[in-house]
N, C-alpha and C positions, 0 to 999 in steps of 0.2 A: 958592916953588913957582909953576908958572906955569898959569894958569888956563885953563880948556876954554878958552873965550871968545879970551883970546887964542893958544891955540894955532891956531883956529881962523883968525883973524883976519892970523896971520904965515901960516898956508897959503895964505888968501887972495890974499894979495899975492903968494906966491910960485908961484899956480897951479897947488898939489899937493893941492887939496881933494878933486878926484875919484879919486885914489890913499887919500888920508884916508877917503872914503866908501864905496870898496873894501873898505879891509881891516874899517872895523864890520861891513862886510855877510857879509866873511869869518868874523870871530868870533861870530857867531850860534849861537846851538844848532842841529844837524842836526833838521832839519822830521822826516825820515823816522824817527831814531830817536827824537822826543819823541810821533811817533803808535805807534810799534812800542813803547814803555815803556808809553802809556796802553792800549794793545788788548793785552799780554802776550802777542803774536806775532810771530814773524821769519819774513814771507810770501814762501817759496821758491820760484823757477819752477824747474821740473823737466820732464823726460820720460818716458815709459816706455817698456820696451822697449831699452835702450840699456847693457845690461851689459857688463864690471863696473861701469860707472860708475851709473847710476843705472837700477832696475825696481821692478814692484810685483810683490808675491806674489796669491796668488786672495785673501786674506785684506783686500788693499788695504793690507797694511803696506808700505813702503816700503825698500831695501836698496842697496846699493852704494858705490861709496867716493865718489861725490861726494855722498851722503845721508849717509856720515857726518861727511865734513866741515859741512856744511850744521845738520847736529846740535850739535856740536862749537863753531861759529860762535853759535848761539842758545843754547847754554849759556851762554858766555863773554859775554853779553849779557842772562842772567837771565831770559830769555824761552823760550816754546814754538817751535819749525816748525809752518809752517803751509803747507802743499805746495800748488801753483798747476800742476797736470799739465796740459800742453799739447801739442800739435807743436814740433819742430826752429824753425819760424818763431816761434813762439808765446815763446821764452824770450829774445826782441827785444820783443813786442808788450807784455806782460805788465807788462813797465815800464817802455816808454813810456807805458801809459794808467795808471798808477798801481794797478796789481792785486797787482803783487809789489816786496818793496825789496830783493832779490838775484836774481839766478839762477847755480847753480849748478849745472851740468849739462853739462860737457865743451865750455864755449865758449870758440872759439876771438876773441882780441881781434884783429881788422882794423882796418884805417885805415877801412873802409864802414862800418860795425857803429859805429865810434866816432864819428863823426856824429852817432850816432842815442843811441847810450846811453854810460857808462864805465867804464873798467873797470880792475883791480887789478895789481899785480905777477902774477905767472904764479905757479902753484904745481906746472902738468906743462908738459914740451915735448914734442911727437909730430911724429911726421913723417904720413905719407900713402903705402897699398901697396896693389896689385890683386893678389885672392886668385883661385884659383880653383882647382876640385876637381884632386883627384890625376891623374886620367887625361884631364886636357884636353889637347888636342893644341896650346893657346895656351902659348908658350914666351916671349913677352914680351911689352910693354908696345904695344910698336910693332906687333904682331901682334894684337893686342886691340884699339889704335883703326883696324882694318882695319874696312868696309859691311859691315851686319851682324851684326855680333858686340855681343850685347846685354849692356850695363853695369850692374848696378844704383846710385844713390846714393840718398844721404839728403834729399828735400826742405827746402832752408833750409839746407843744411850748405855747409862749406868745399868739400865733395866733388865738388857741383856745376861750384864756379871750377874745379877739378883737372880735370873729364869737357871741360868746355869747351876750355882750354887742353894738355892729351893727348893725349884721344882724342876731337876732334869728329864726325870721319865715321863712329866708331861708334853704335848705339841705343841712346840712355839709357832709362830704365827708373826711374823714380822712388819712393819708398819713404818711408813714415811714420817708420821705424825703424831700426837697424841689425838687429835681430831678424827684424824682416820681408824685409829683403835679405837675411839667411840664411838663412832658409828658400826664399826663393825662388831661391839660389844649390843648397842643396839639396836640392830638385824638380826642379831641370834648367830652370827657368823663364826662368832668366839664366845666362851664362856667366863672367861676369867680375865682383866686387862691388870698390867702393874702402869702405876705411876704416880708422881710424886705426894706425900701429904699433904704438902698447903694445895696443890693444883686440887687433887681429889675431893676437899672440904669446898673447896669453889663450886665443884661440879655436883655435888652431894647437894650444897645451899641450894641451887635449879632445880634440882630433877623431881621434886618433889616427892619423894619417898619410893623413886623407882628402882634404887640401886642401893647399895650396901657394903660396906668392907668386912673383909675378913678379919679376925682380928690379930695383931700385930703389927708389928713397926721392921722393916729388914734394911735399913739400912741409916747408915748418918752423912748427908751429904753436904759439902760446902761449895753454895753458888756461890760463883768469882766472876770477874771479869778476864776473860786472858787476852794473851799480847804475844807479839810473835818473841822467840828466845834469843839472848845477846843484846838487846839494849836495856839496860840496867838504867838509864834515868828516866826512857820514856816508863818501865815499870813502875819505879817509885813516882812521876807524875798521876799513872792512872792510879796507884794505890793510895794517894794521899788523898783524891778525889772521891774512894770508895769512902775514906775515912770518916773525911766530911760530908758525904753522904750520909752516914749513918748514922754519925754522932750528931746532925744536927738535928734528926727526925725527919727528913727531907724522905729516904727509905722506907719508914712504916706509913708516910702521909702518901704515896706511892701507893704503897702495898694495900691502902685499906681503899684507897680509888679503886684499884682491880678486881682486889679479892672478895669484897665486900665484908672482910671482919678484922679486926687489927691484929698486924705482924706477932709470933710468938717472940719472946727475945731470942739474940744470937748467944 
């Protein structure tokens, strides 16, 4: 058998020690989940406001399909949720300052975003669509980022990059929520709201023929779950959980509880 010492000693020579002192630093216990085992918590950032995927009732329970997965995830981990309700911005901040060890709340994974935090295999793919009520006399997209014609989006969201790169010479119009741009959509307060495909077909199935999309698709987005950056096991924990997630249908039997029509594939 050949001993630490000298294994050590042949890497030495051969200048693969810091490779060697990579991978112990790799096989470490995840930091995140030896404090989320001692605290009996898996601390979620969420939003509210943002159904189906995630809202509170007046009761302050919390519902939607990215709260059950979110539930689902801390079962499968023996632990409680413990909700971290923030802003669209807030479920970046949340863990980078160490307040939450997921978020789970219809985030989209960017090359920007992943800078800063990381994040899982996708568990939805959306696209991005401008709604607007039935009898507006806005017939497209390009008719929409015309002066003047006021847009709502989501502060912190992909929606934003979408209003920039669109429709810039239109008025944005900025919003807490997706809830809050519907309402203000309508009121008549804004004429145009962006947000996501699957959300929008949810909210389309309701309304009963009061609103309508423009037509096109502007963007391809992959919901993930993120994780704060630097523990490499707790990520591969949360992404093997995405996996089987997905692959067992556990994700689209979710998805058709909320949405009320079943999941498109990934």
């Amino acid at each position: 058998m050949i001993s630490r010492r000298s294994l050590m000693a042949t890497a030495a020579a051969s200048g693969v020690v810091p490779a060697l002192v990579s991978f112990e630093a790799f096989a470490q216990d995840s930091r995140i989940l030896a404090d989320l085992r001692k605290r009996g918590t898996l601390r979620v950032a969420t939003t509210a406001g943002n159904p189906p995927y995630s809202a509170f009732k007046l009761d302050g329970t919390p519902e939607g399909y990215d709260v059950d997965i979110a539930q689902q995830l801390a079962q499968a981990l023996k632990v409680k949720p413990e909700w971290v309700v923030g802003d669209l911005p807030g479920r970046i901040t949340a863990l980078i300052e160490g307040r939450a060890d997921v978020t789970v709340s219809n985030f989209t994974a960017t090359v920007e975003r992943s800078i800063q935090v990381a994040f899982t295999r996708p568990y939805l793919i959306v696209g991005s669509t401008f709604m607007v009520k039935q009898g507006s006399a806005i017939q497209t997209v390009e008719q929409a980022g015309r002066a003047g014609v006021r847009i709502g989006v989501n502060t912190g969201s992909t929606h934003e990059d979408i209003f920039a790169r669109v429709t810039p010479a239109a008025s944005k119009h900025a919003f807490g929520s997706t809830a809050e741009a519907f309402r203000a959509l309508s009121a008549g307060q804004i004429d145009v709201m962006i947000l996501d495909s699957l959300q929008n077909a949810a909210f389309l199935a309701k309304s009963g023929g009061s609103y309508r999309n423009l037509p096109g698709n502007w963007s391809y987005e992959e919901i993930s779950i993120g994780v704060p950056a630097g523990d490499l096991d707790w990520l591969r924990i949360v992404d093997t959980f995405v996996r089987q997630l997905t692959g067992s249908g556990e994700s689209a039997r979710l998805f058709r509880k909320h949405f009320g029509y079943d999941m498109p594939p990934l």
